[in-house]
C-alpha positions as CSV (number, residue, x, y, z in Angstrom):
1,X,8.6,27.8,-12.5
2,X,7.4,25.0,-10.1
3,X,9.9,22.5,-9.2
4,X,9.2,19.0,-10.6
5,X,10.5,15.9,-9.9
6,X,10.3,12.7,-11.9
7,X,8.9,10.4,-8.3
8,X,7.1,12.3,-5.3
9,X,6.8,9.7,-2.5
10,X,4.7,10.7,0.5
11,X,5.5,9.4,4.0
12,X,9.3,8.5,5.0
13,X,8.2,5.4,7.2
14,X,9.0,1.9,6.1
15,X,7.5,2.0,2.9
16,X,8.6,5.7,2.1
17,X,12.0,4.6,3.0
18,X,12.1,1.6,1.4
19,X,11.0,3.0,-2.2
20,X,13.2,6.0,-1.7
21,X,16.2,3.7,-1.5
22,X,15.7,1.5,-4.0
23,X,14.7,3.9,-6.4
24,X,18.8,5.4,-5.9
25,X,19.8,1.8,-5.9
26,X,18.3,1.1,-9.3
27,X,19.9,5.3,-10.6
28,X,16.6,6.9,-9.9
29,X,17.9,10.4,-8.1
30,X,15.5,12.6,-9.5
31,X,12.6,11.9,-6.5
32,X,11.2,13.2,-3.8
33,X,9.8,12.3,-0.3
34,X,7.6,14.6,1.2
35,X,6.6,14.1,5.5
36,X,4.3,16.0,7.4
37,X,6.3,15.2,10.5
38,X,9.8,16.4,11.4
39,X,11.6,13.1,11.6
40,X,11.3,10.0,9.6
41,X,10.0,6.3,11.3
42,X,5.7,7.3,10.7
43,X,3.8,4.9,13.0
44,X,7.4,4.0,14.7
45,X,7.2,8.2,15.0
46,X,4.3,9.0,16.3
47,X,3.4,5.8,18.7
48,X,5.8,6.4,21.8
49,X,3.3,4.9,24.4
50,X,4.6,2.9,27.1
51,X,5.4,-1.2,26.2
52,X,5.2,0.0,22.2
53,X,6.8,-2.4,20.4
54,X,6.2,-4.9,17.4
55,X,4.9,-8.4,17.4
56,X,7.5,-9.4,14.8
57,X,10.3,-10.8,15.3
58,X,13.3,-8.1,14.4
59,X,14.9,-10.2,11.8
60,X,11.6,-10.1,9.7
61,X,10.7,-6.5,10.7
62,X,13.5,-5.0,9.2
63,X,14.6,-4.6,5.3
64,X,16.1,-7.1,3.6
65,X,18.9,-5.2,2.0
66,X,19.8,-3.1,5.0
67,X,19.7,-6.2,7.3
68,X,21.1,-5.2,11.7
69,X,22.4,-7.9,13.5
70,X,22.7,-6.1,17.2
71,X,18.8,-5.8,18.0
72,X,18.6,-5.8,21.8
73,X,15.6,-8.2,21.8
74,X,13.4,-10.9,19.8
75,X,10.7,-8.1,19.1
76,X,12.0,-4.3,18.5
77,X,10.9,-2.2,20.8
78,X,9.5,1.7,19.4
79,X,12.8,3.6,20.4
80,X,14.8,0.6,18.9
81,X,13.1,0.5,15.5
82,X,12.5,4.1,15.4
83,X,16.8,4.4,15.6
84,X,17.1,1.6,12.7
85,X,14.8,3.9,10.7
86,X,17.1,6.9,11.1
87,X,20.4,5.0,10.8
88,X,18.7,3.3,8.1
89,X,17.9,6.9,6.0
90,X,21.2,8.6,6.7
91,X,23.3,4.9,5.5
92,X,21.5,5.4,1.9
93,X,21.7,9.1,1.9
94,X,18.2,9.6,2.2
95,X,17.7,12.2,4.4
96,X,18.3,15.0,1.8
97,X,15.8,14.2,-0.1
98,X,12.9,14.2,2.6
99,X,10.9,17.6,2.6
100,X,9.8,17.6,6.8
101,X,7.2,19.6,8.1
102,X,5.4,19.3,4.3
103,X,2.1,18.2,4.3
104,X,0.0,17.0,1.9
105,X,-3.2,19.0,1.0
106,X,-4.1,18.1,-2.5
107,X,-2.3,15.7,-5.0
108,X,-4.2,16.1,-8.6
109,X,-3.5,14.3,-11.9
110,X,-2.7,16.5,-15.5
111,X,-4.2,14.8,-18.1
112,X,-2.6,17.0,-20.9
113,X,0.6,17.0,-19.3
114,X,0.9,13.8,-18.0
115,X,1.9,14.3,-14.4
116,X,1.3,15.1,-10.9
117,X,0.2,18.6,-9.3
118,X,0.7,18.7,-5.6
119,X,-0.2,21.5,-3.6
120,X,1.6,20.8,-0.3
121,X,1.7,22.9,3.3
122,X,5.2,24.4,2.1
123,X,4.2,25.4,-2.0
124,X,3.6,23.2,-5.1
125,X,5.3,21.2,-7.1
126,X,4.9,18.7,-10.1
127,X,6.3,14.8,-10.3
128,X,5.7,12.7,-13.3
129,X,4.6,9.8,-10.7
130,X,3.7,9.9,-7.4
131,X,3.9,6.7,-5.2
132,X,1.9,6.8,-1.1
133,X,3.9,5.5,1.7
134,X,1.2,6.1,3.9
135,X,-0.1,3.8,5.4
136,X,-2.8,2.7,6.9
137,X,-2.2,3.1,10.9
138,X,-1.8,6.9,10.8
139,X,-4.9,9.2,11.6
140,X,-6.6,7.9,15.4
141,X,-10.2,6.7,16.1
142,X,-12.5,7.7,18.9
143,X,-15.4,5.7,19.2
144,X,-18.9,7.5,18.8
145,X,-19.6,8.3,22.9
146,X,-21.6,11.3,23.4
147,X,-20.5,13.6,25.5
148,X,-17.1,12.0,24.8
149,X,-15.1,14.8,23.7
150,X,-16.0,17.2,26.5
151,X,-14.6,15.1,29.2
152,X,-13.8,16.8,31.6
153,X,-10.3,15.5,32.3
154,X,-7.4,15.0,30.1
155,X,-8.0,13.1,27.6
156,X,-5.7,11.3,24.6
157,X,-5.1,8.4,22.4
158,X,-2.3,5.6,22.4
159,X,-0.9,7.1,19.1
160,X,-0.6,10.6,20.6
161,X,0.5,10.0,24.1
162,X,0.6,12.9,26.1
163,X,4.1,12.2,28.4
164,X,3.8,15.6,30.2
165,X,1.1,14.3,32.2
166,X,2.6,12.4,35.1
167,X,-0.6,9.9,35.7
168,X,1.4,8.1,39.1
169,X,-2.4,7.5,41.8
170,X,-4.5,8.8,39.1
171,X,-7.7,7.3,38.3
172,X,-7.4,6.6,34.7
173,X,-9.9,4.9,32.0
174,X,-8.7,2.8,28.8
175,X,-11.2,2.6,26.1
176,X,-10.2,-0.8,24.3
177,X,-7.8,-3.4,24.1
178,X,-6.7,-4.0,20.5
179,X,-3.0,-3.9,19.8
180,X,-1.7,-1.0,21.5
181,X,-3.4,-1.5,24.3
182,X,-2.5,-4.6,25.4
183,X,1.2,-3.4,25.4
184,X,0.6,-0.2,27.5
185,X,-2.2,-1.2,29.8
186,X,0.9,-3.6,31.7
187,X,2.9,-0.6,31.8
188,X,0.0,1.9,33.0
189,X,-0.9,-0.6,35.8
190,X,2.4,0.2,37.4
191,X,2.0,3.8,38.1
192,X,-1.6,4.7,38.3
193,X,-3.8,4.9,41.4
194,X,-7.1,2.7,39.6
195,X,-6.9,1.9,36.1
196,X,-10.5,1.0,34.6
197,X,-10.1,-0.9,31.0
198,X,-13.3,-0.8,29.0
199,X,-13.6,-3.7,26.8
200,X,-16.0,-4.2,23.8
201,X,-15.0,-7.2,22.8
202,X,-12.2,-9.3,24.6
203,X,-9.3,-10.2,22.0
204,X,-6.8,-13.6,21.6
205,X,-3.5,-13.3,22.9
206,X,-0.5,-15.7,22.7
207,X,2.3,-15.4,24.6
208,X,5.1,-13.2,23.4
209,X,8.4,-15.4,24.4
210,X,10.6,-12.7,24.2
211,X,14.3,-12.1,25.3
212,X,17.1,-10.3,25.1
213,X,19.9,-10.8,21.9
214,X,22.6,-12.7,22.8
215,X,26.3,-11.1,22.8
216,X,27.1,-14.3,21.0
217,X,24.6,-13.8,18.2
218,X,25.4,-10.8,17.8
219,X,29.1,-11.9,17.1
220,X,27.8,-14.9,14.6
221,X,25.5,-12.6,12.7
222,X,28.5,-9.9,12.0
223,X,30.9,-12.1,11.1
224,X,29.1,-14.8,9.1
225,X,26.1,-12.5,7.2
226,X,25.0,-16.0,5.6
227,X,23.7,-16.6,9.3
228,X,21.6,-14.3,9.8
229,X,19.8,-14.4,6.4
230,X,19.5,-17.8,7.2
231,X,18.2,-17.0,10.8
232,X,15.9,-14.5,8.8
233,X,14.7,-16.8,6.6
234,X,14.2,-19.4,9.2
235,X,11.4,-16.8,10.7
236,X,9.8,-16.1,8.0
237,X,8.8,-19.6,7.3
238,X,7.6,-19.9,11.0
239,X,5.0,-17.6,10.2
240,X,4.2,-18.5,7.0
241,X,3.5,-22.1,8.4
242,X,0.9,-20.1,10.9
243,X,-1.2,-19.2,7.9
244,X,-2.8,-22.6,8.0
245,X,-4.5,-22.1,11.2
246,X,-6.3,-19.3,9.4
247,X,-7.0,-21.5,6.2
248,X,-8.0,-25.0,8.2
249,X,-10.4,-24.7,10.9
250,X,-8.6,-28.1,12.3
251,X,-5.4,-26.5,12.8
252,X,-7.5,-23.3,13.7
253,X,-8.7,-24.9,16.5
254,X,-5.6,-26.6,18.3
255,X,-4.3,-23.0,18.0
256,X,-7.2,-21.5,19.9
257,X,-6.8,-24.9,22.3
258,X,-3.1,-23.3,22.8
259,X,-4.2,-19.5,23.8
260,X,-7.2,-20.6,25.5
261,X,-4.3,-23.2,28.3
262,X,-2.5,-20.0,28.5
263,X,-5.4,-17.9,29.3
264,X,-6.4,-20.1,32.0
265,X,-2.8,-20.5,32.8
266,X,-2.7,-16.7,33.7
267,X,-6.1,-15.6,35.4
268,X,-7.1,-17.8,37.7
269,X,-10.6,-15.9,39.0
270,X,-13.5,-17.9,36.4
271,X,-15.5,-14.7,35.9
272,X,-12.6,-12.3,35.0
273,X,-11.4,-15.1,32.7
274,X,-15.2,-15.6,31.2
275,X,-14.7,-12.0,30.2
276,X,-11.1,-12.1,28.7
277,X,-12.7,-15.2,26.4
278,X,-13.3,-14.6,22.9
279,X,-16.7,-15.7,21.0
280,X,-15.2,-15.7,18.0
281,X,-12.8,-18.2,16.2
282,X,-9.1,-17.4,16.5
283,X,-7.5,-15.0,14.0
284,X,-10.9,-13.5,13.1
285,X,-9.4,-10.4,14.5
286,X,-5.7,-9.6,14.8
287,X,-4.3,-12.2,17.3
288,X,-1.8,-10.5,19.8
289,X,1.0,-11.1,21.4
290,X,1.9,-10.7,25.0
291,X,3.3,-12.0,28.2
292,X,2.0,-9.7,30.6
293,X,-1.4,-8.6,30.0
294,X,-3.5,-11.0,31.5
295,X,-1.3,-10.8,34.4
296,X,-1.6,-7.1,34.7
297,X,-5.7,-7.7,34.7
298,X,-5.2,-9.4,37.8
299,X,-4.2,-6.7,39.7
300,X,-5.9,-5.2,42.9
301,X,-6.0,-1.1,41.1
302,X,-7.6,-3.0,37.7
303,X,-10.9,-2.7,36.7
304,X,-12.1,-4.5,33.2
305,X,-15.6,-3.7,32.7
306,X,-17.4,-5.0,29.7
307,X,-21.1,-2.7,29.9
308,X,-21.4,-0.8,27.0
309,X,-20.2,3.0,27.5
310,X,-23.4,5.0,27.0
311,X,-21.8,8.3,27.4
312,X,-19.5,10.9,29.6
313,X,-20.7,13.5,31.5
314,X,-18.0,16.0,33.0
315,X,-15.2,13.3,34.5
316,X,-17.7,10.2,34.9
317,X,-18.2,7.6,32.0
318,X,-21.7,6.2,32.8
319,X,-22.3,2.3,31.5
320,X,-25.5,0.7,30.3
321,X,-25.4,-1.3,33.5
322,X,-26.2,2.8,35.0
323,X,-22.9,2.6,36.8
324,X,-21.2,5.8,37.3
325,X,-17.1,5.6,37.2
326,X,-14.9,9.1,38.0
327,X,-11.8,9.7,36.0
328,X,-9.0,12.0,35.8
329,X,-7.7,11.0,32.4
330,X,-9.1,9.0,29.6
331,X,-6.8,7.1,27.1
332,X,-8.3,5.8,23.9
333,X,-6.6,2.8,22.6
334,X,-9.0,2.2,20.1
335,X,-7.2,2.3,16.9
336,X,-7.0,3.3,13.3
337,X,-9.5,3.3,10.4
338,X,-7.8,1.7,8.0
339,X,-10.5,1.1,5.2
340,X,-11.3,4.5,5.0
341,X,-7.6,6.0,4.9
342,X,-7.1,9.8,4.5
343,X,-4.6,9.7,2.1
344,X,-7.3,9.0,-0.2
345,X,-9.5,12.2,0.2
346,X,-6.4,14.4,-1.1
347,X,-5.1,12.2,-4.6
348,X,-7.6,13.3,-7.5
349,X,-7.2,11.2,-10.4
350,X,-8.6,11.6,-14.3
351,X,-11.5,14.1,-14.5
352,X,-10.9,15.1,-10.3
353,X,-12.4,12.1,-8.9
354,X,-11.0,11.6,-5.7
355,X,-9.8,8.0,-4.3
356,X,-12.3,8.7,-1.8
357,X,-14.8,8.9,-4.6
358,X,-13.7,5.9,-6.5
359,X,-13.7,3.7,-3.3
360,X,-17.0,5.2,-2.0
361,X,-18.4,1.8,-2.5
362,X,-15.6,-0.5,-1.7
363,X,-11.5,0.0,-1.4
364,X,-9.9,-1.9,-4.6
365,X,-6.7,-1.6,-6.4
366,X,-4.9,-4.4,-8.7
367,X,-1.8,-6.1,-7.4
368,X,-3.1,-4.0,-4.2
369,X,-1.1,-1.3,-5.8
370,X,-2.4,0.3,-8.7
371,X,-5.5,2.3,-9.4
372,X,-8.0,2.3,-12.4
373,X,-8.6,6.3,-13.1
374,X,-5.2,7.4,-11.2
375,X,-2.6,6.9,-14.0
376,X,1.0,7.0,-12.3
377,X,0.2,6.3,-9.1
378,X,1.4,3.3,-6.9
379,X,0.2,2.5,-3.3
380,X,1.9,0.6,-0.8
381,X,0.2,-1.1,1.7
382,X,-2.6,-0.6,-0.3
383,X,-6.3,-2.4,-0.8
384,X,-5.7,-6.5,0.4
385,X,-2.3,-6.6,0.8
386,X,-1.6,-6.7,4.5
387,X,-1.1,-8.9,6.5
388,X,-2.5,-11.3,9.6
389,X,0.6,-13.8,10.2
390,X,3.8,-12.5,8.3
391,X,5.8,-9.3,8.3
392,X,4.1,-6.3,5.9
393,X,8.2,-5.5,5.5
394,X,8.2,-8.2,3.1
395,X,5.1,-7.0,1.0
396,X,6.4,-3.7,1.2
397,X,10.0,-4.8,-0.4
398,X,7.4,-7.0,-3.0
399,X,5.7,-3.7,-3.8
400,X,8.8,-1.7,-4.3
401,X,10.0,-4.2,-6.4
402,X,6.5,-4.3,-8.4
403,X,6.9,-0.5,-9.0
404,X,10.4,-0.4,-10.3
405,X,9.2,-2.9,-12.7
406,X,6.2,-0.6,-14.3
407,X,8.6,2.3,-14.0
408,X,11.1,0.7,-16.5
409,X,8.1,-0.7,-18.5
410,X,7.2,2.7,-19.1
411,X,10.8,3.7,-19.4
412,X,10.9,0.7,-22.5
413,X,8.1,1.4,-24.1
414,X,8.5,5.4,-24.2
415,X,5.4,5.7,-22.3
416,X,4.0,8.6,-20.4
417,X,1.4,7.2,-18.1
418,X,0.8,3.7,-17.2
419,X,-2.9,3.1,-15.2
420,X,-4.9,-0.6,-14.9
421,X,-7.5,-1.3,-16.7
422,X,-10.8,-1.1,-15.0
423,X,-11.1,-4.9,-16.4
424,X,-8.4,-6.4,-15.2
425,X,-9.0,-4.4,-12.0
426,X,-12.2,-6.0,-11.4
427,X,-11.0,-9.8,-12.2
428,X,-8.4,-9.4,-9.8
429,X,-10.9,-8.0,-6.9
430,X,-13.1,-10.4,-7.4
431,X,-10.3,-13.3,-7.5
432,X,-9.0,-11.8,-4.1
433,X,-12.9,-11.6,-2.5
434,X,-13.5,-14.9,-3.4
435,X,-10.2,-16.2,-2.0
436,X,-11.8,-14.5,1.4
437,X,-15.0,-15.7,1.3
438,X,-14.6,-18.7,3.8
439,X,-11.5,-17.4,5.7
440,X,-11.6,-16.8,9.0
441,X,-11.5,-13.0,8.6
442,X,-14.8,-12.9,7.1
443,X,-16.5,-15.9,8.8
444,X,-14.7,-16.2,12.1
445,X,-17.9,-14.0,14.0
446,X,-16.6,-11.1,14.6
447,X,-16.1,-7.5,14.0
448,X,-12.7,-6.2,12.7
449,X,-11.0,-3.7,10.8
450,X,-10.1,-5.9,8.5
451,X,-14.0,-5.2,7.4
452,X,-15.3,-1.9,5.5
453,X,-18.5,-0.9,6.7
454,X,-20.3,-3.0,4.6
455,X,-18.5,-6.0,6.3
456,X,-16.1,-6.6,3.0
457,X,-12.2,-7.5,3.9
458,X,-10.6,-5.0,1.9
459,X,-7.5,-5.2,4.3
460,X,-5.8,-8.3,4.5
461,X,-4.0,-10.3,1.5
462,X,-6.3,-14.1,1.7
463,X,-3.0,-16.5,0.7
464,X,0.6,-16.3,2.4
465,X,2.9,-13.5,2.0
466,X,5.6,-15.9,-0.4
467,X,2.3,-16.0,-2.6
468,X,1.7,-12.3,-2.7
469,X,5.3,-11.7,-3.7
470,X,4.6,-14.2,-6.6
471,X,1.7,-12.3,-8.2
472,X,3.8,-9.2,-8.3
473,X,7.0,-10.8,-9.4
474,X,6.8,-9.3,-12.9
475,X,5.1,-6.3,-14.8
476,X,2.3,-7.1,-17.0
477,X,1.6,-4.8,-19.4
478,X,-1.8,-6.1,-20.7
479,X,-3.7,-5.0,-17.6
480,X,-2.5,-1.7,-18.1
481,X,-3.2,1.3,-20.7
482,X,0.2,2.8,-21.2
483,X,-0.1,5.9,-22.3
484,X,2.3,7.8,-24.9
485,X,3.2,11.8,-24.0
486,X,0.4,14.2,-25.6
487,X,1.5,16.4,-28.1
488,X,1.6,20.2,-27.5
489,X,-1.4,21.7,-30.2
490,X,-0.1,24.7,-32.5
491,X,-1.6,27.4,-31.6
């Protein structure tokens, strides 16, 4: 008989976690988290590049309810936030119920029976709902480069770093300089013989202001808590005030005045500077953080070329220009593809459509959580709900919340199954495009992956994060079918 479970939660990073937890916190034992890794943290897991760290402060990027007053700095680095994950698990008692080295191959809904199938790496079992943790930074991009994955070097991405290659006087090539980049190109600079960055399209970047915790904070926060939710809270209304420069061009523009000064204020040469300059209004595309990038791009062994890569041949990356460039390793630091997630190949909902299927023209869920067609299941981090200013922490937590709240709808109301209507689906979608319509995201002039490939946002929440948590702050039932248990038929 298979095993069956009443909650199957896949992933066991933040949002994994976080569900996990609060499911026991609110006498929900009977669950289970399934991870295709062998430790929990996901993205804090798998992304050990050099310089990895967030670009949120660590009192934001942290849970509410399992709050750590002796980070070492502003911004957790990967090792840091990685050990608050683990520490985290084992506190709650967690760990037990993670299934490592299980991946997911196929997660299928039972009509008749009202659950879950899932046929995992390590054997099936059954859950009566079945809620992703998986978010949306997990599976790598390469870029489309003929010739590209025959290089004849080594060759890796930022989210798989290879550290058994010692690269000290290599030549080495970075494709990119989104996010991860722009934290480990500082760090490459300092060991490699030439290091060649190849930009597509030059990115903003503020400065980081970071430092180390103070032995004196850390005494404050432990003996007076209220301090540090207060110092918490304190953050989280700095960012949410740096919403309006997405909203309001006006205040838009005196923050691209700001990052502009401190471009000029760290790359003196006009013409390297002309190519470090973005086109494109700021927050269009992520805005980054960091104090040492533009810095490291000043360097005598760096290269920032800004041709188009027309393809690779052997070890050489030729440009449109027709330069030829030798490498001995190429890094990609070009990202995730996080409208197209692959999570939603393997979940089949009512008559086997996959969430591939139902999103083949455009991702959508209501409350950015539920499906139409997928009764019983719950996605966090899913279609517009992250985020460009704030912590996604705090929408997880608003998620989490929003799912114990269906789960003791059904539990009132002796339901089975509870699944959106495709109505109320819809109304919401379009509310939430139409909130989008003149942001910067969508008319800024640029290219992000914020954008399907049609160019809609189906990434990013349009209003501040305190608003998201609003629209999920309670359950309601009339934009759902919920669904009694079938019946057994004589036979």
């Amino acid at each position: 008989m298979l095993q069956h479970v009443k909650v199957a939660i896949i992933g066991a990073g933040f949002a994994g976690l976080g569900m996990a937890i609060q499911l026991t916190r609110h006498g929900v034992d009977d669950f289970l988290i399934i991870e295709r890794g062998a430790e929990v943290g996901g993205t804090w897991r798998d992304n050990t590049y050099p310089g990895a760290a967030c670009d949120i402060r660590s009192d934001l990027y942290s849970f509410s309810f399992a709050p750590r007053a002796d980070w070492k700095f502003r911004y957790g680095r990967q090792p840091e936030i990685l050990d608050y994950l683990r520490s985290t698990a084992d506190q709650f008692g967690i760990r037990s119920r993670i299934q490592f080295h299980t991946e997911l191959l196929e997660a299928a809904w039972d009509d008749a029976a009202s659950l879950w199938r899932l046929n995992t790496s390590t054997g099936e079992f059954t859950a009566s709902v079945l809620v992703s943790g998986a978010g949306p930074l997990i599976d790598p991009v390469w870029p489309r480069i003929p010739g590209l994955e025959h290089f004849a070097g080594e060759r890796f991405h930022s989210s798989r770093w290879r550290h058994d290659i010692d690269l000290a006087g290599l030549r080495v090539a970075v494709i990119g300089t989104g996010a991860s980049a722009i934290q480990f190109v500082p760090e490459l600079q300092k060991q490699v013989g030439e290091l060649t960055v190849f930009q597509r399209t030059p990115t903003w970047i503020v400065p980081r202001g970071d430092a180390p915790t103070t032995e004196r904070r850390v005494r404050l926060f432990r003996r007076f808590p209220v301090l540090q939710r207060a110092s918490r809270a304190w953050v989280f209304r700095s960012a949410e005030a740096r919403f309006a420069g997405f909203r309001t061009p006006s205040i838009g523009s005196l923050m691209q005045r700001f990052a502009l000064r401190y471009l000029r204020s760290q790359v003196a040469d006009p013409v390297l500077r002309a190519k470090l300059t973005p086109r494109y209004r700021i927050g269009c595309k992520r805005i980054l953080v960091s104090s040492n990038f533009y810095r490291a791009m000043t360097r005598s062994n760096v290269e920032l070329v800004t041709d188009p890569i027309d393809s690779v041949e052997g070890r050489f990356v030729l440009t449109a220009d027709g330069t030829r460039r030798e490498f001995d390793v190429l890094i990609g630091g070009t990202g995730f593809n996080a409208t197209e997630p692959a999570v939603a190949r393997l979940v089949r909902g009512v008559g086997g459509t996959t969430l591939a299927e139902a999103w083949s023209g455009h991702m959508e869920a209501l409350h950015g959580t539920t499906v139409a067609g997928f009764p019983n299941l719950f996605l966090l981090v899913g279609p517009n709900s992250a985020l460009g200013h704030n912590s996604i922490v705090y929408i997880i937590e608003a998620q989490i919340g929003y799912v114990l709240k269906a789960l003791e709808a059904m539990r009132a109301s002796g339901a089975a199954s509870v699944v959106p209507t495709a109505e109320s689906q819809k109304r919401y979608n379009r509310k939430v495009q139409a909130d989008l319509e003149n942001s910067v995201w969508v008319s800024g002039g640029c290219s992000s992956y914020y954008l399907d490939a049609s160019g809609r946002n189906t990434t990013l929440w349009p209003h501040r994060a305190a608003q998201f948590r609003r629209s999920v702050r309670r359950f309601d039932s009339s934009e759902y079918h919920l669904e009694q248990a079938r019946l057994p038929t004589a036979g």
